[in-house]
TIBALO-145089 format. One record per residue (C-alpha): residue number from 1; residue in one letter; x, y, z. Coordinates in steps of 0.02 Angstrom, whole numbers. Layout:
<NUM, A, <X, Y, Z>>
...
% end
This chain:
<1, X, <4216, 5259, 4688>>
<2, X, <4103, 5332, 4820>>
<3, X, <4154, 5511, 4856>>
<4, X, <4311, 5543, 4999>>
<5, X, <4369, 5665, 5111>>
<6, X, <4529, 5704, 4991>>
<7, X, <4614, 5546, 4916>>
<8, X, <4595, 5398, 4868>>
<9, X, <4455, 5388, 4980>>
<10, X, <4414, 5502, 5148>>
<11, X, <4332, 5508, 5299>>
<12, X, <4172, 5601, 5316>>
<13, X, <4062, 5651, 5185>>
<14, X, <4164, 5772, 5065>>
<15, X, <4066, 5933, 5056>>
<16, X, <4069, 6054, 4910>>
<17, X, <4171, 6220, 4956>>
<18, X, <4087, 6373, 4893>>
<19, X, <3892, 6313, 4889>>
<20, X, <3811, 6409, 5035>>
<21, X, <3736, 6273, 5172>>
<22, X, <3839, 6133, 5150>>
<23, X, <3905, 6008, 5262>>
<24, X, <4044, 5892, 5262>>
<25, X, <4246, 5895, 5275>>
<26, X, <4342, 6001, 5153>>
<27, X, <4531, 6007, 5116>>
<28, X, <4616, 6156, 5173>>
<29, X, <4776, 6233, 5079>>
<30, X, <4837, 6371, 5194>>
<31, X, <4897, 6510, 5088>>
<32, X, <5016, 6572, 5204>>
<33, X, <5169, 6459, 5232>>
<34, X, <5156, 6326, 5374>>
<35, X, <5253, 6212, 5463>>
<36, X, <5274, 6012, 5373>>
<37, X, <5131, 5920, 5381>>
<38, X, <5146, 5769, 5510>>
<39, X, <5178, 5600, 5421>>
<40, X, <5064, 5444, 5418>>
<41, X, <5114, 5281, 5320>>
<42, X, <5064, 5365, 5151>>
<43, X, <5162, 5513, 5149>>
<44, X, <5127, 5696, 5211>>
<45, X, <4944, 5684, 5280>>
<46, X, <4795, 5836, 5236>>
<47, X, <4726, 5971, 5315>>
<48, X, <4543, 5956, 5339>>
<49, X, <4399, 6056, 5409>>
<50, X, <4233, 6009, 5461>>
<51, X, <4091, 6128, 5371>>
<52, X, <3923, 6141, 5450>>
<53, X, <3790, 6243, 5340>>
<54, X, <3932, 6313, 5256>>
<55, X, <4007, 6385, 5396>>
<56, X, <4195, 6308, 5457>>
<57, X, <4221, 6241, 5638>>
<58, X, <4369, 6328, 5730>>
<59, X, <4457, 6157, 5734>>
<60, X, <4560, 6084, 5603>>
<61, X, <4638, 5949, 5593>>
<62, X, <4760, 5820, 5500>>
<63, X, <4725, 5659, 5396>>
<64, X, <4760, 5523, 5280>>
<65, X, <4775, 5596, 5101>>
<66, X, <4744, 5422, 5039>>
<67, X, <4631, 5329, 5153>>
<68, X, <4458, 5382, 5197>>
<69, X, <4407, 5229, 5299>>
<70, X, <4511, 5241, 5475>>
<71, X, <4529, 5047, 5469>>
<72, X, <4637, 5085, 5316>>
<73, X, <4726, 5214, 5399>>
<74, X, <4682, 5284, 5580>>
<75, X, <4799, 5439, 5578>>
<76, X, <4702, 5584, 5653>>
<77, X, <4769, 5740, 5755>>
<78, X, <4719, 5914, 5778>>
<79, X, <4798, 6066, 5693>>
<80, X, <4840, 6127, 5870>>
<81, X, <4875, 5978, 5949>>
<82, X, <5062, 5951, 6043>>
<83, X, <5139, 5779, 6032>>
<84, X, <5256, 5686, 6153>>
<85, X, <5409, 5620, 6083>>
<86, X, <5353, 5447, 6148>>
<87, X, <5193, 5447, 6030>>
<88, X, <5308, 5557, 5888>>
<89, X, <5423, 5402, 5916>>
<90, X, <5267, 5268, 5902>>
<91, X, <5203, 5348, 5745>>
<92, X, <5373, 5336, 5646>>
<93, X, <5393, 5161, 5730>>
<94, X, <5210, 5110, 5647>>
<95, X, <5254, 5234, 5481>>
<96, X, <5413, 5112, 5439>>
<97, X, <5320, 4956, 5488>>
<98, X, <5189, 5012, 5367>>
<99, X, <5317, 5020, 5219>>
<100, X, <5321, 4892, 5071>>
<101, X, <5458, 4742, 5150>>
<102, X, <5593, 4794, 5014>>
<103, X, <5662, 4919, 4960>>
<104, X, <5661, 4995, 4767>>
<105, X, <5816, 4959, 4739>>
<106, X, <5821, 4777, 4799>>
<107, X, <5653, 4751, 4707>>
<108, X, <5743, 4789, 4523>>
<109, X, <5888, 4655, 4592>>
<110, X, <5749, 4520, 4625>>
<111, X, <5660, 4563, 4463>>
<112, X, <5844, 4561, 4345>>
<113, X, <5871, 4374, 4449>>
<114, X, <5694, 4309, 4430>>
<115, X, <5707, 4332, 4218>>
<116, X, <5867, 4238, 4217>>
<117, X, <5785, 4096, 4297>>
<118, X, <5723, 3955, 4184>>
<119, X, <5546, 3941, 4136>>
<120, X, <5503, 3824, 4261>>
<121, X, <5567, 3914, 4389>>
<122, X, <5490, 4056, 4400>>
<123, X, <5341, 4072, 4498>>
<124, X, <5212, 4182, 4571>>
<125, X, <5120, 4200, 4741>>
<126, X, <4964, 4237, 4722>>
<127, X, <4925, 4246, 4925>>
<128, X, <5065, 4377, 4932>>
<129, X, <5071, 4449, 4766>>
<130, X, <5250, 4414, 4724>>
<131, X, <5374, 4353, 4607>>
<132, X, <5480, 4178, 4705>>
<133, X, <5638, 4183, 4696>>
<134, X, <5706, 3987, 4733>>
<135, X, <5755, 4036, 4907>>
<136, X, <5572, 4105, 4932>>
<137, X, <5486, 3946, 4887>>
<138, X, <5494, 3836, 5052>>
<139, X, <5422, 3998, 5137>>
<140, X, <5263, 4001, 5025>>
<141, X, <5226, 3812, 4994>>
<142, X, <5077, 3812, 5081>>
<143, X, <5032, 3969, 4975>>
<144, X, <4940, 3961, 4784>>
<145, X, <5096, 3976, 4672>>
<146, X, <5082, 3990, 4501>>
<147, X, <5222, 3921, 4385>>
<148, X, <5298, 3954, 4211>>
<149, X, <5275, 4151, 4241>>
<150, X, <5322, 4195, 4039>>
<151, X, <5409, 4365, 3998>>
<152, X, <5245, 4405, 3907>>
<153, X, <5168, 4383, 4077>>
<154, X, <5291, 4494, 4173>>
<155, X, <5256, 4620, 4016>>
<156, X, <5069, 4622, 4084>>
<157, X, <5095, 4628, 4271>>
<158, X, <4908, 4717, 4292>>
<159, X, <4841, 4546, 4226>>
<160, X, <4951, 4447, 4344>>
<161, X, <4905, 4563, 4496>>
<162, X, <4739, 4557, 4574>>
<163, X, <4661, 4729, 4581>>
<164, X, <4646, 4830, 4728>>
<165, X, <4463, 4837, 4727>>
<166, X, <4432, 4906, 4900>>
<167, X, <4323, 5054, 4855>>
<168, X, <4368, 5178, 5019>>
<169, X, <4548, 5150, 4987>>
<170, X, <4611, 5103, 4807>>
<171, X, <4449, 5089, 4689>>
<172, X, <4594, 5005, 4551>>
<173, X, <4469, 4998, 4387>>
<174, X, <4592, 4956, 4241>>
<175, X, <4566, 5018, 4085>>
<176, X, <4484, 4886, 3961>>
<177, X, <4585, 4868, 3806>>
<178, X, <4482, 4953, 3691>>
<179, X, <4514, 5116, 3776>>
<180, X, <4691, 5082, 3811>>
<181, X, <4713, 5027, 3635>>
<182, X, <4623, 5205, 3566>>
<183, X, <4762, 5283, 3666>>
<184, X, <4896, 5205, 3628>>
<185, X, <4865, 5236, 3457>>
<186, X, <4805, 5428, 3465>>
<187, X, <4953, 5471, 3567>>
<188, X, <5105, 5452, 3457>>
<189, X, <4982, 5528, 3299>>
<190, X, <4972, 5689, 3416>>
<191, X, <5164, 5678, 3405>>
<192, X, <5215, 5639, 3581>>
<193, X, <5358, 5523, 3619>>
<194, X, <5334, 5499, 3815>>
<195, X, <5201, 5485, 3923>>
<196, X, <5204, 5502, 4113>>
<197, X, <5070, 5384, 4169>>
<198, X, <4989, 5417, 4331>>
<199, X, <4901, 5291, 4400>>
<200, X, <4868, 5213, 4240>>
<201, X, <4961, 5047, 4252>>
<202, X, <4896, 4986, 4103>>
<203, X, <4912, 5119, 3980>>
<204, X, <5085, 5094, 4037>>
<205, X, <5111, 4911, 4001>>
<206, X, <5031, 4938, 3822>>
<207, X, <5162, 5088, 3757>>
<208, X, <5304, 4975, 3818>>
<209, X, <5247, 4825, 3747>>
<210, X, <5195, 4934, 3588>>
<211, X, <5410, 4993, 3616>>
<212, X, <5465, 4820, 3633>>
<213, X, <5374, 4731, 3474>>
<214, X, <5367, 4886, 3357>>
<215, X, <5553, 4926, 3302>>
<216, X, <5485, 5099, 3219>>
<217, X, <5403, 5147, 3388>>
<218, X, <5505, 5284, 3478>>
<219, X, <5359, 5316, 3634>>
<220, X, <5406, 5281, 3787>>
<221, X, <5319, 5297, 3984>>
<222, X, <5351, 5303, 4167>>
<223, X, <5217, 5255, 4258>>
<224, X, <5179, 5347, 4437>>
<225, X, <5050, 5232, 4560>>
<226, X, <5030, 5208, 4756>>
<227, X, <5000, 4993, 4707>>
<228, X, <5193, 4969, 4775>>
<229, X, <5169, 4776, 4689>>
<230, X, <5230, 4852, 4529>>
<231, X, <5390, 4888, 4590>>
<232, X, <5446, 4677, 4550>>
<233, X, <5422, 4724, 4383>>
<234, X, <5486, 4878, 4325>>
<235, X, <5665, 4949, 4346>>
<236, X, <5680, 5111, 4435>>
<237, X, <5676, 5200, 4278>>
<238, X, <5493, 5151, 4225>>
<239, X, <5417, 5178, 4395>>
<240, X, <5424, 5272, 4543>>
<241, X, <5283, 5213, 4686>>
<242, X, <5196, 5375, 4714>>
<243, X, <5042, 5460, 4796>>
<244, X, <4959, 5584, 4674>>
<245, X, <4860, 5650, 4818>>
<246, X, <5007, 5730, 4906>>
<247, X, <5126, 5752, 4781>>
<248, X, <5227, 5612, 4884>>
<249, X, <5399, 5490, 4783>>
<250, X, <5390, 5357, 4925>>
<251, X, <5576, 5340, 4864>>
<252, X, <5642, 5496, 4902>>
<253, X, <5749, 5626, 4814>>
<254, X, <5795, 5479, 4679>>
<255, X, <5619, 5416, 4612>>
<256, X, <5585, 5641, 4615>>
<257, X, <5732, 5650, 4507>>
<258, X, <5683, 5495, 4397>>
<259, X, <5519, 5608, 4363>>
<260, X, <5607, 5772, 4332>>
<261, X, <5748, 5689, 4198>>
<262, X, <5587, 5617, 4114>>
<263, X, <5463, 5770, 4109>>
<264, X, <5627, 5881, 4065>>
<265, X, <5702, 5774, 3930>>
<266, X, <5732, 5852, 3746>>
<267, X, <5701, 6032, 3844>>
<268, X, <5513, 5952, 3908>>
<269, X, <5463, 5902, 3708>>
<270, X, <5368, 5773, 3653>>
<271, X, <5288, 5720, 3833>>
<272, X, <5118, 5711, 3886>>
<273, X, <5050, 5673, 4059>>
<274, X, <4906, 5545, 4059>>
<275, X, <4810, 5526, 4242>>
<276, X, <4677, 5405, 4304>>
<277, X, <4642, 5456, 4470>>
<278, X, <4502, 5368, 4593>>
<279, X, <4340, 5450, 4577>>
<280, X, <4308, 5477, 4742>>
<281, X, <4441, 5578, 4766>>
<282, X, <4439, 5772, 4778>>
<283, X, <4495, 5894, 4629>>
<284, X, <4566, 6015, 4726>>
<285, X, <4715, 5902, 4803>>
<286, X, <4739, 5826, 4627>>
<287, X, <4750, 5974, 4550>>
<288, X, <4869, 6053, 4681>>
<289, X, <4980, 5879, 4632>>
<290, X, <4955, 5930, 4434>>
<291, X, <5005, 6098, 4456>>
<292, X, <5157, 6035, 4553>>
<293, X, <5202, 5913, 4393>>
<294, X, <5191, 6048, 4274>>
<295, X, <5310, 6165, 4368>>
<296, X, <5430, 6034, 4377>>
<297, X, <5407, 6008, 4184>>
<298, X, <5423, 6183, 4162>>
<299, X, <5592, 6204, 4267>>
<300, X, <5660, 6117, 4096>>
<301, X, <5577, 6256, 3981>>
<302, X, <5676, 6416, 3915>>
<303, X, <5598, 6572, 3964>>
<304, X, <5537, 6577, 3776>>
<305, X, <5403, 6430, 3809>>
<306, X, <5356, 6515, 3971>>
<307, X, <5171, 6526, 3884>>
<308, X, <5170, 6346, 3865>>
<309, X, <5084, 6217, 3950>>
<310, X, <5101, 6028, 3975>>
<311, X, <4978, 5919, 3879>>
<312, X, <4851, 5819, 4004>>
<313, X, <4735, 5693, 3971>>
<314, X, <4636, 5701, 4144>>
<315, X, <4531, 5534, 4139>>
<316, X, <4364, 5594, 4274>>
<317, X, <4146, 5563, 4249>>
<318, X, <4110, 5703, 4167>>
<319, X, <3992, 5772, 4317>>
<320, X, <4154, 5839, 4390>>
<321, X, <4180, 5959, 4225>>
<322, X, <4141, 6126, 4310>>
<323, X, <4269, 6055, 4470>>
<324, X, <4409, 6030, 4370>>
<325, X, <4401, 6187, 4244>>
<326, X, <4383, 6280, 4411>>
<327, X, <4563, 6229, 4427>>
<328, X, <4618, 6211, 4240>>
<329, X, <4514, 6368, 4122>>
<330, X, <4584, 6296, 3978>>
<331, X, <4534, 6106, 4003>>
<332, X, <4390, 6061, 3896>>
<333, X, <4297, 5880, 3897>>
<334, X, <4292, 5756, 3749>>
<335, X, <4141, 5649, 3700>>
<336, X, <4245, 5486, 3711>>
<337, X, <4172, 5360, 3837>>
<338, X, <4310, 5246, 3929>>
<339, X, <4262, 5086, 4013>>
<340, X, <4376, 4976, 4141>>
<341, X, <4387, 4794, 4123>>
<342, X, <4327, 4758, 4316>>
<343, X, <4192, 4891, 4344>>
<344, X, <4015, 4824, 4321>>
<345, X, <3948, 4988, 4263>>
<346, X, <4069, 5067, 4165>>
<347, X, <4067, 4980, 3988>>
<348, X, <4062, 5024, 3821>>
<349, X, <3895, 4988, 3733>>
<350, X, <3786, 5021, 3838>>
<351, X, <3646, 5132, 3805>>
<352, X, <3550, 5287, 3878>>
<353, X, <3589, 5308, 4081>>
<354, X, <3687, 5142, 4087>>
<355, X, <3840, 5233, 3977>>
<356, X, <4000, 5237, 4050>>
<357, X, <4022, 5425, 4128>>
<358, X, <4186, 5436, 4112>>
<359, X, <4268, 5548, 3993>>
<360, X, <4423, 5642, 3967>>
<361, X, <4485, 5782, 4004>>
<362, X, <4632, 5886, 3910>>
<363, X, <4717, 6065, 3860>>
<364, X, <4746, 5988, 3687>>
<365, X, <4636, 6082, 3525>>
<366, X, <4496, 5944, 3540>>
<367, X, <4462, 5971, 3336>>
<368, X, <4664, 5877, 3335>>
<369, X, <4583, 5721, 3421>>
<370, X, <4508, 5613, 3301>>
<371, X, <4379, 5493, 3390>>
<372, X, <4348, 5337, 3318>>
<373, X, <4211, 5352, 3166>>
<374, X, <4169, 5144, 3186>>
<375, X, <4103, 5183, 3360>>
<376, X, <3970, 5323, 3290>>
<377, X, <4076, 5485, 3339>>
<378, X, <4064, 5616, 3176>>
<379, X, <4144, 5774, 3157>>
<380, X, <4050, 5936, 3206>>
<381, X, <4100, 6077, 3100>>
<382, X, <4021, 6224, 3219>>
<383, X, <4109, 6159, 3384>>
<384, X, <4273, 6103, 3291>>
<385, X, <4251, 5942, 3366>>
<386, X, <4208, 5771, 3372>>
<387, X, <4063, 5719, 3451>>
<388, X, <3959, 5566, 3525>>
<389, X, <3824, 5468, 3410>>
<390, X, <3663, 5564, 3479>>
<391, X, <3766, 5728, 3527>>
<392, X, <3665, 5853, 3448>>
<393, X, <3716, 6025, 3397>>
<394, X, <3578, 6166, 3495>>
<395, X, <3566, 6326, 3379>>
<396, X, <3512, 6396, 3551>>
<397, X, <3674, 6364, 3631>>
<398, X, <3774, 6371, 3474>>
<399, X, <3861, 6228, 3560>>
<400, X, <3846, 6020, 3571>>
<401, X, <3775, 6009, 3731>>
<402, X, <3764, 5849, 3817>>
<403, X, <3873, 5764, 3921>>
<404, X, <3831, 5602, 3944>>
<405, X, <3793, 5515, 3758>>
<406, X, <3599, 5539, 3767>>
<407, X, <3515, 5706, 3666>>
<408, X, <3488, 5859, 3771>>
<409, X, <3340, 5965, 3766>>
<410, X, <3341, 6139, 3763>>
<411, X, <3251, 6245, 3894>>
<412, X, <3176, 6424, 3869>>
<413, X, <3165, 6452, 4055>>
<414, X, <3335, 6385, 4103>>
<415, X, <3414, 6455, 3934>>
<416, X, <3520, 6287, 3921>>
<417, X, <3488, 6127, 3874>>
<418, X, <3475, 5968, 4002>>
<419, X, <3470, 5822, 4020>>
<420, X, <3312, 5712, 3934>>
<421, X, <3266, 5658, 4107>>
<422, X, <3225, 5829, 4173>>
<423, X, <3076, 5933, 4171>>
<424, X, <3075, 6120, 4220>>
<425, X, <2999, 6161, 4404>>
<426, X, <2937, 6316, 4428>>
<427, X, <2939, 6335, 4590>>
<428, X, <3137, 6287, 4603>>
<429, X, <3151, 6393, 4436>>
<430, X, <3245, 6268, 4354>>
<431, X, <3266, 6102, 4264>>
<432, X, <3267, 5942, 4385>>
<433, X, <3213, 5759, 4392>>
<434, X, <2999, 5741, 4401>>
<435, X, <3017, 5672, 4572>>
<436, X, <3146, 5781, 4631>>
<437, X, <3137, 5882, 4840>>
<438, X, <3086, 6073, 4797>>
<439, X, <3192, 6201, 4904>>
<440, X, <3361, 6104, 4839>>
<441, X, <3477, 5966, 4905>>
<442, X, <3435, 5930, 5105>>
<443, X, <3609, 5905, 5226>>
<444, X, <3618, 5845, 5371>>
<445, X, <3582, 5665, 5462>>
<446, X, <3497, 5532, 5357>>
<447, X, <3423, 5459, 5511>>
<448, X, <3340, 5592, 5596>>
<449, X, <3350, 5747, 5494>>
<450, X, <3429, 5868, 5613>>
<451, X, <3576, 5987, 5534>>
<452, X, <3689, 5975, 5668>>
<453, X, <3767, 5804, 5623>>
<454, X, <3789, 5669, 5504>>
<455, X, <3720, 5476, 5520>>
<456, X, <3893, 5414, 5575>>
<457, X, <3860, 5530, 5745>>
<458, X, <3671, 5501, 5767>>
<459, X, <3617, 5475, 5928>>
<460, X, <3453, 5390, 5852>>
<461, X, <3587, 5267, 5771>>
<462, X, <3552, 5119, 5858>>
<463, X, <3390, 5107, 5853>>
<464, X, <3417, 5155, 5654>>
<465, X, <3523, 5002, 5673>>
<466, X, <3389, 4874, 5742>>
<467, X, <3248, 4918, 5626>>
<468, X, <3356, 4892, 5495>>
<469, X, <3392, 4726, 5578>>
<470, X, <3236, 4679, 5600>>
<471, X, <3207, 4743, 5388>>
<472, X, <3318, 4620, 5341>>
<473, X, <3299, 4479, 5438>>
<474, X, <3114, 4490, 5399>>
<475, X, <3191, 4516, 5194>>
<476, X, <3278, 4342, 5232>>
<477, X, <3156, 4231, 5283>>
<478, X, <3053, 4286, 5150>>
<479, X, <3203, 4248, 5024>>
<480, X, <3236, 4085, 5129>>
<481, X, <3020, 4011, 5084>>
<482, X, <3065, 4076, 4895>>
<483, X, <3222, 3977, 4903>>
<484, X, <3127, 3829, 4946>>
<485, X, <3066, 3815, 4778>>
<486, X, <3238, 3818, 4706>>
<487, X, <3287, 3642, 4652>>
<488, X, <3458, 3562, 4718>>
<489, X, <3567, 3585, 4572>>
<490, X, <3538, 3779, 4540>>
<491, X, <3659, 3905, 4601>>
<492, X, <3608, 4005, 4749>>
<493, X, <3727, 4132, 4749>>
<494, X, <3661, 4199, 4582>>
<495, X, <3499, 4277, 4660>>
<496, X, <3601, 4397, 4773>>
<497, X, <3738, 4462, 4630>>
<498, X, <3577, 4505, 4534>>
<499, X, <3527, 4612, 4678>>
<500, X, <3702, 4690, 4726>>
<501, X, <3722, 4724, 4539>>
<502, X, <3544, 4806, 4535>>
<503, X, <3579, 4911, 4659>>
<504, X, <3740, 4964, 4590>>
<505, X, <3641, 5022, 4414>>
<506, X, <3536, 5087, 4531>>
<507, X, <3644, 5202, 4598>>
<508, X, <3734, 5228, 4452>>
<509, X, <3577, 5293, 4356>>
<510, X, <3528, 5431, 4503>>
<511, X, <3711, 5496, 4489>>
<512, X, <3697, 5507, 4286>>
<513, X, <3506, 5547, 4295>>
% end
């Protein structure tokens, strides 16, 4: 979930557009018309710039909305740049070799064949991810196969599937049930009957299995998700493989118009939109996506519910509040902490910095969602709300200020309240950590300091490389005499999880600090 240059990861450092002296890459949306962009194997690629001390180089130039590691993706070419037809020819050669082996289509025939099959015939790849058909079997016998796939099994394909846990290019964290089940449950008490589910796989599975065992249930989903594997699982109705970072149906006009017929249904009534995206990807392409969604939801709308808008639950840490009300005024962010099955650090239960961060997001009257009173959260009368355990209400502020679970202080110099961490500096005039750089956030190269590039460009890199060579291999033979000590039948893998997992809480703790 590191942060990316516009997707589901990116390629340089993503800076922050509008603060004065930044550096990094930022996402351009030309307000004029322009031509298409060029297309790389995920779709319609971004226009970036590179921003020195806040000020944008002349060149711009085209990238991978969803990939912000160029192993994952290598596509690169300047704004201004004239191609050959023999390298336009290469690219769509390597853009079709890049697409998922079959088609939607034929992926819905395999799946309606495979649940015919006897028990004991169906089986599962779990090298390649796939349902076996028996003519796929001799292919995949040297593979790990699992057998006896049940239908409750195919009902839970996010449980059968490995996630896609490759940080700079899917950063699939799957809800954990609690926060799935909390809502599945609020949803239909709201009064909605569908919910478009982007990139939230699992939220999806749970309404239709809620659809499928509840006779009086009436709410039903389509879920919207660049992880082409659930394609064997769903018919084309219930979802459409899709990149929410470029507004991109890898299925053409048909999966668009699956979308439209669902957002538009009963006159656009009754739905709700329900989004997950990766955290390290950048509002401002998201919210161009959103903004997309909702006109198409609104094409369905009479000009009487013009002045409507369609309910969002935007699932983001909350450090990325003032981001996404930049985009969406009317958003405001609930006290409800999710957690993800697979992430080490966001979990429920935690306490003080170790909380999960991640909250939601929505255009719904907040004092309509009722949080769950067994988990501490209480009803605040002033903010017409419901709040978090230790949320407390500021008569200064007239508000419930914190953000992250712990109690705010108020301060008199800063006329706000922060967080419990932070003391006020006077010679930054306001509130920051104790051991915090006066003069404000420092850009530029970690390595040597100067302004003019990052670390990935640092001349000074290679010797930055063999001192922290000779760090570690000095770090290893002192692990390798403590090791000694270690008797034969202990595990040795446990002392370096500890370490990877401390410096993930680490981390974790500066960003919520």
């Amino acid at each position: 979930m590191a942060a990316p240059r516009a997707g589901l990861g990116a390629g340089a450092g993503a800076g922050v557009p509008g603060r004065q002296g930044s550096s990094g890459v930022e996402v351009v949306f030309p307000s004029e018309p322009a031509p298409p962009a060029p297309l790389c194997p995920h779709g319609p690629t971004l226009l970036f710039v590179k921003v020195n001390q806040g000020k944008e180089e002349t060149r711009r130039f085209y990238a991978c909305s969803a990939c912000r590691d160029r192993k994952d993706c290598n596509f690169f070419q300047w704004e201004d740049e004239k191609l050959s037809g023999a390298r336009l020819a290469a690219r769509e050669a390597h853009n079709r070799k890049c697409q998922p082996p079959l088609s939607r289509t034929q992926c819905a025939e395999r799946y309606l064949k495979f649940i015919e099959l006897p028990l004991s015939q169906r089986k599962f790849c779990q090298r390649c991810q796939q349902l076996l058909l028996p003519d796929d079997w001799e292919k995949h016998h040297e593979h790990r196969v699992v057998g006896d796939i049940s239908i409750t099994q195919l009902r839970r394909p996010s449980q059968l599937l490995y996630p896609l846990e490759n940080k700079k290019t899917n950063a699939q964290y799957l809800f954990a049930d609690r926060s799935c089940q909390f809502l599945v449950d609020l949803l239909p008490t709201l009064g909605f009957t569908r919910v478009l589910c982007v990139g939230t796989p699992r939220l999806h599975e749970l309404i239709r299995l809620k659809a499928s065992d509840d006779k009086k249930s009436n709410i039903k989903s389509l879920l919207l998700d660049i992880d082409f594997r659930y394609s064997q699982f769903y018919m084309e109705d219930s979802f459409c493989h899709y990149n929410m970072f470029n507004h991109h149906f890898f299925d053409g006009k048909a999966a668009l118009e699956v979308c439209r017929t669902f957002l538009q249904e009963d006159k656009g009534e009754g739905v709700i939109m329900v989004t997950d995206p990766p955290f390290g990807g950048l509002v401002e392409p998201l919210a161009v996506t959103f903004k997309k969604l909702i006109a198409m939801w609104k094409e369905g709308q009479s000009e009487d519910s013009s002045h409507k808008e369609l309910p969002i639950f935007w699932i983001f840490p909350y450090f990325f509040e003032s981001r996404i009300r930049q985009f969406f005024p009317s958003f405001c962010m609930l006290d409800y902490q999710v957690d993800y099955d697979n992430h080490a650090l966001y979990k429920h239960g935690k306490t003080g910095r170790k909380q999960s961060p991640v909250r939601i997001f929505t255009n719904i009257p907040p004092n309509k969602i009722i949080l769950p009173s067994e988990e501490g959260y209480r009803f605040c009368p002033l903010c017409q709300r419901y709040i978090s355990l230790e949320n407390q209400h500021c008569e200064h502020c007239n508000s419930c200020t914190s953000k992250d679970g712990r109690k705010w202080n108020h301060c008199f110099f800063c006329k706000k309240c922060v967080k419990p961490s932070w003391i006020h500096c006077s010679i930054c005039g306001h509130c920051a950590l104790p051991d915090h750089s006066c003069g404000g956030p420092k850009d530029g190269c970690f390595i040597c300091g100067e302004l003019d590039h990052k670390r990935s460009t640092c001349p000074k890199i290679t010797t930055s490389k063999k001192v922290n060579r000779a760090v570690r291999k000095q770090k290893q033979r002192k692990s390798n005499k403590m090791k000694m000590g270690i008797t034969k039948g202990q595990s040795m893998n446990h002392t370096s999880v500890t370490r990877k997992k401390n410096r993930r809480e680490r981390a974790h703790q500066y960003l919520c600090s």
